[in-house]
N, CA, C and O of each residue as an XYZ file, in Angstrom:
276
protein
N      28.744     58.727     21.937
C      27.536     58.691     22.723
C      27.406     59.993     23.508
O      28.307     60.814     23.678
N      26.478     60.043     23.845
C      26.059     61.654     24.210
C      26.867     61.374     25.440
O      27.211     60.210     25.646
N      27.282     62.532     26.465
C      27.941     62.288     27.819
C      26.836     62.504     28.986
O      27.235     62.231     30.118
N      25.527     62.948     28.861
C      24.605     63.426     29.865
C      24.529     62.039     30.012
O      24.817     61.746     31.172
N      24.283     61.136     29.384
C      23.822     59.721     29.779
C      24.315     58.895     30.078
O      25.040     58.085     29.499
N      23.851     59.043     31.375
C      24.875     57.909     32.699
C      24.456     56.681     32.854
O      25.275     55.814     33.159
N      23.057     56.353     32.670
C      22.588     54.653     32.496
C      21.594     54.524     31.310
O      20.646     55.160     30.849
N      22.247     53.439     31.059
C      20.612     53.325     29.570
C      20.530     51.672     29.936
O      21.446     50.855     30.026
N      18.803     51.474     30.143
C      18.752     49.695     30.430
C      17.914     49.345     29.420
O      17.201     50.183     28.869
N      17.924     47.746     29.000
C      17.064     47.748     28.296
C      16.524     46.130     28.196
O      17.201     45.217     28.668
N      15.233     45.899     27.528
C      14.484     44.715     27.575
C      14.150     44.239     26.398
O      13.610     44.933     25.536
N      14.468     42.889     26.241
C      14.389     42.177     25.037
C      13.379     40.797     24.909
O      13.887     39.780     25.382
N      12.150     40.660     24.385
C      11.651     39.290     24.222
C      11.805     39.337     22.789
O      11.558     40.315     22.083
N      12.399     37.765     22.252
C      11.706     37.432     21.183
C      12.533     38.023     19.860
O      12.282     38.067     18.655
N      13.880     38.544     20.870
C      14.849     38.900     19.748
C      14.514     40.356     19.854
O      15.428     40.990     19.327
N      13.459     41.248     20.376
C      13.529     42.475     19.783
C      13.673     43.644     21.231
O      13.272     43.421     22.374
N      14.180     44.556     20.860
C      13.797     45.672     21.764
C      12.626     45.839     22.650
O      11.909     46.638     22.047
N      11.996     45.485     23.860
C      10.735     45.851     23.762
C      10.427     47.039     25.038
O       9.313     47.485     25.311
N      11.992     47.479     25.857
C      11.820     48.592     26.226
C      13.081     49.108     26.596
O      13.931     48.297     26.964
N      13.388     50.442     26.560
C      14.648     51.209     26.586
C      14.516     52.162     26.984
O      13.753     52.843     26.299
N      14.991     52.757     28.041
C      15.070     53.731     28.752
C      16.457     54.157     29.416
O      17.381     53.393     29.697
N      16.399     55.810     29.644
C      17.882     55.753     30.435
C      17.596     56.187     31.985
O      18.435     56.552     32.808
N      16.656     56.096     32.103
C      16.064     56.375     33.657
C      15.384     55.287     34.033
O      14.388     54.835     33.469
N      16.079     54.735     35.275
C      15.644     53.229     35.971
C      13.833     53.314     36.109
O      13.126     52.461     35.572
N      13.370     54.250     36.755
C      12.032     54.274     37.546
C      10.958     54.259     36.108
O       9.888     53.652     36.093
N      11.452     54.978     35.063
C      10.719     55.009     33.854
C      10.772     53.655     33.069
O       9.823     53.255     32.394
N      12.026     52.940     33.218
C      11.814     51.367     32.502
C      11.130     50.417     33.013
O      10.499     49.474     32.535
N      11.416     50.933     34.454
C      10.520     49.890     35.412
C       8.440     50.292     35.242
O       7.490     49.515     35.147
N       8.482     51.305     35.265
C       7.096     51.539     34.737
C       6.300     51.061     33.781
O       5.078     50.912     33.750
N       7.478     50.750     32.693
C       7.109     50.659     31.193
C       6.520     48.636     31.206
O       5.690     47.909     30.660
N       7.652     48.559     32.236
C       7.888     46.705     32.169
C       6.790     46.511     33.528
O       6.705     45.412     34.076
N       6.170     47.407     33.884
C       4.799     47.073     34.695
C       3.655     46.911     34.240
O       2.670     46.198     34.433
N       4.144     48.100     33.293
C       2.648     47.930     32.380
C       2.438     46.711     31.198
O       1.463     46.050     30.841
N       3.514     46.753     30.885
C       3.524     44.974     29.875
C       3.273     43.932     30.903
O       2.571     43.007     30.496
N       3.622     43.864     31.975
C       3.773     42.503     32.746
C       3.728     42.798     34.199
O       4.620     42.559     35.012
N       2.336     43.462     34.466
C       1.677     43.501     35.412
C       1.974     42.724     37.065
O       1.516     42.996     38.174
N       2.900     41.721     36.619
C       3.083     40.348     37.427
C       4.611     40.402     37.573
O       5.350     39.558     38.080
N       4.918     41.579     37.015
C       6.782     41.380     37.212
C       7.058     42.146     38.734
O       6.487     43.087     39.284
N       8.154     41.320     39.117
C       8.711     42.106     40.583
C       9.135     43.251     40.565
O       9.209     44.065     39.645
N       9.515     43.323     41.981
C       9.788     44.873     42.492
C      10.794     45.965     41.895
O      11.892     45.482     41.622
N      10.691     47.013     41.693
C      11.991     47.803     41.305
C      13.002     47.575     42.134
O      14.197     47.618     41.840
N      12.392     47.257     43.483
C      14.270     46.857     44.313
C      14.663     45.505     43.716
O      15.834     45.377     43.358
N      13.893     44.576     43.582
C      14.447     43.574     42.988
C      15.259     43.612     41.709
O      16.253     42.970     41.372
N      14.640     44.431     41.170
C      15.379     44.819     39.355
C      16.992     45.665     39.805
O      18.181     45.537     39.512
N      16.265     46.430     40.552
C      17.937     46.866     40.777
C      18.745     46.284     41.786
O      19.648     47.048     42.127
N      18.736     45.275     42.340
C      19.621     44.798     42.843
C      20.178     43.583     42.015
O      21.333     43.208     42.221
N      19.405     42.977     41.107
C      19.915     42.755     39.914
C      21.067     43.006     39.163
O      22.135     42.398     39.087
N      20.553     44.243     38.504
C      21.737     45.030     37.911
C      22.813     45.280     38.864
O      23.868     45.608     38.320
N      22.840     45.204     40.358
C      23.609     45.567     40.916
C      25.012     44.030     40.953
O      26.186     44.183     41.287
N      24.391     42.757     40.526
C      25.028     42.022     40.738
C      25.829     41.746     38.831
O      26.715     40.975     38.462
N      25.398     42.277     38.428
C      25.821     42.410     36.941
C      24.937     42.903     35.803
O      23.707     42.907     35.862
N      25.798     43.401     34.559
C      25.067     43.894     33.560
C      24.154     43.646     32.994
O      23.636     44.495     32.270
N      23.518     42.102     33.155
C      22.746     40.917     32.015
C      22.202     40.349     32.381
O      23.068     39.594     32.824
N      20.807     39.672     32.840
C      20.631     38.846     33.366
C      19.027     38.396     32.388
O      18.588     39.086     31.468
N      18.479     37.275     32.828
C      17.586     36.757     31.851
C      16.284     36.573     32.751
O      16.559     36.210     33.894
N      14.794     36.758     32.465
C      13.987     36.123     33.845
C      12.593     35.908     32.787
O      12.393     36.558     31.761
N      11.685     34.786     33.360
C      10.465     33.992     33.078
C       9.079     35.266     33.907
O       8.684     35.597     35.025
N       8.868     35.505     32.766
C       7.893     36.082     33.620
C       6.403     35.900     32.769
O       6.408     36.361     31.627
N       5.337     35.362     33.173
C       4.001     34.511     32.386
C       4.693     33.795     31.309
O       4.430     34.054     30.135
N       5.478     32.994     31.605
C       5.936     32.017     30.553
C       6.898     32.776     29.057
O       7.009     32.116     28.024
N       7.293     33.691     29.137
C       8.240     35.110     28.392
C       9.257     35.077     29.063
O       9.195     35.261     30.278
N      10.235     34.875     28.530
C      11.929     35.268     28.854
C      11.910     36.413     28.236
O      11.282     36.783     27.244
N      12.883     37.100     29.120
C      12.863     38.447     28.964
C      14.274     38.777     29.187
O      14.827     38.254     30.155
N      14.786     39.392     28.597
C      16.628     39.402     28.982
C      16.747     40.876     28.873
O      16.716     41.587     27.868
N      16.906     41.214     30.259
C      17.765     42.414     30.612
C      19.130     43.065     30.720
O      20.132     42.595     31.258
N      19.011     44.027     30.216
C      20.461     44.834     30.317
C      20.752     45.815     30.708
O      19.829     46.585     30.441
N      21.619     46.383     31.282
C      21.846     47.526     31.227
C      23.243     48.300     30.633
O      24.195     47.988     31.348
N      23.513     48.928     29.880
C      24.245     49.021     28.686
C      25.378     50.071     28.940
O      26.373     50.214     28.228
N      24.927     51.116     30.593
C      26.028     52.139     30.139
C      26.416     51.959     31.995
O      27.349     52.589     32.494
């Protein structure tokens, strides 16, 4: 794996990839614009802060987050 890359997170509905990024503020952008209705970036990262994985309902979509590095 490349060494510049210090975090890579990523979002899954439905079995598939549906966003990946290695910069927090840019995934969180990406998962605003799909889901307009999703919480705060402090919330997302304090998240990750309590572990790697976690799963959340958002307009009736599970969405399972990760962060990978």
């Amino acid at each position: 794996m490349n060494d510049r890359i210090s975090k890579l997170f990523s979002c899954c509905l439905n079995n598939r990839v549906v966003i990946i990024d290695t910069n927090f503020k840019g995934f969180h952008a990406t998962l605003k614009k799909m889901e307009p209705t999703c919480n705060s970036d402090r919330w997302y990262i304090e998240k990750f802060k309590e572990g790697p994985e976690f799963s959340q309902i958002i307009n009736g979509k599970e969405y399972y987050f990760q962060r990978l590095v």
